[in-house]
C-alpha positions in Angstrom: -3.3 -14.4 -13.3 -3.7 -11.7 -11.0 -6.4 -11.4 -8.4 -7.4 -9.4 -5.2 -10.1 -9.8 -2.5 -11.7 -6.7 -1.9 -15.0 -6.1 0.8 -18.3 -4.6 -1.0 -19.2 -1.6 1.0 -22.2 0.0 -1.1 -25.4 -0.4 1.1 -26.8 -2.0 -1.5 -24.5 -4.3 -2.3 -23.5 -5.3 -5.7 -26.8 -4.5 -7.4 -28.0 -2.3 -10.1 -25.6 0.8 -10.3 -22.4 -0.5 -8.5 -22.8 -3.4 -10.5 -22.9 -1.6 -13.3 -19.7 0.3 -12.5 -18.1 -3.0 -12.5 -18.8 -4.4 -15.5 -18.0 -0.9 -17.2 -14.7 -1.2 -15.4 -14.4 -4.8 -16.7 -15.3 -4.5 -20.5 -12.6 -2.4 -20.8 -10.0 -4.9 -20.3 -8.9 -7.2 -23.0 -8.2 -10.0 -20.4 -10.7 -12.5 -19.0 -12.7 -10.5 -15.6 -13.8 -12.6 -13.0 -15.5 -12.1 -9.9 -16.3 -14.9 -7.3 -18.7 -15.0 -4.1 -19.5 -17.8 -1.9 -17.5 -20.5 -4.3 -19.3 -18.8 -7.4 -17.3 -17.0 -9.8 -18.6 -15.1 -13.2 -17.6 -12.8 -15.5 -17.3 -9.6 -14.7 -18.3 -8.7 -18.1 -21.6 -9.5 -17.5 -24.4 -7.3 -15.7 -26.8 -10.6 -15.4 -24.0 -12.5 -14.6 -22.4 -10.0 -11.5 -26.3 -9.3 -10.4 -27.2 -13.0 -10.3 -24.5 -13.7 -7.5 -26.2 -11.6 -5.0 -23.5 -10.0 -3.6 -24.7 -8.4 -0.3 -22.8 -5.3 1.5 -19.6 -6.0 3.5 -19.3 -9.4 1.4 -15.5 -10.3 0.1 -15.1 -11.1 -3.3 -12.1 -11.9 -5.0 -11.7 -10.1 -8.7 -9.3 -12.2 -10.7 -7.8 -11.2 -14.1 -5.9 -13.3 -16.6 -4.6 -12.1 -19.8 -2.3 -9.8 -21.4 -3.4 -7.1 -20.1 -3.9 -8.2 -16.5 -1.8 -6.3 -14.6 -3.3 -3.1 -15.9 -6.7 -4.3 -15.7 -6.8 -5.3 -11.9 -5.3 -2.0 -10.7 -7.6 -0.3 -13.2 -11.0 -1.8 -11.9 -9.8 -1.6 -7.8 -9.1 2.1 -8.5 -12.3 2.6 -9.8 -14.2 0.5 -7.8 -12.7 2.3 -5.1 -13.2 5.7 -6.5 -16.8 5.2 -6.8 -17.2 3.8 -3.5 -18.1 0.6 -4.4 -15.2 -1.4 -2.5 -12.8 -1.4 0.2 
């Protein structure tokens, strides 16, 4: 498994379009996606599931991936995360 904890910048959080960033990132990945807040984890994979943790701005989360494609996936979805301004 392979995981990173990463601070949400967006002002909005994790809501509605960043959140949908993330599980586009996610559902690309043939691994299991997880991301936990505040001793919650999800998958990642899932827009109901990511938006129902309420993830506020400047919040760390930790985005764990386990599968065979793992190490791929978690520099994949920090890149993009980042790229879109979504994390730190």
């Amino acid at each position: 498994m392979k995981q990173i904890t990463v601070k949400v910048i967006d002002p909005v959080g994790l809501h509605a379009r960043p959140a949908t960033v993330a599980v586009g990132l996610a559902s690309k990945c043939a691994c299991n996606v997880t991301i936990e807040f505040n001793g919650n984890a999800k998958t990642m994979k899932s827009i109901m599931g990511v938006m129902s943790l309420g993830i506020p701005t400047q919040a760390e989360v930790v985005i764990s991936c386990d599968g065979a494609d793992e190490e791929a996936a978690i520099v994949a979805i920090e890149e993009g995360l980042r790229k879109e301004g979504v994390i730190a």
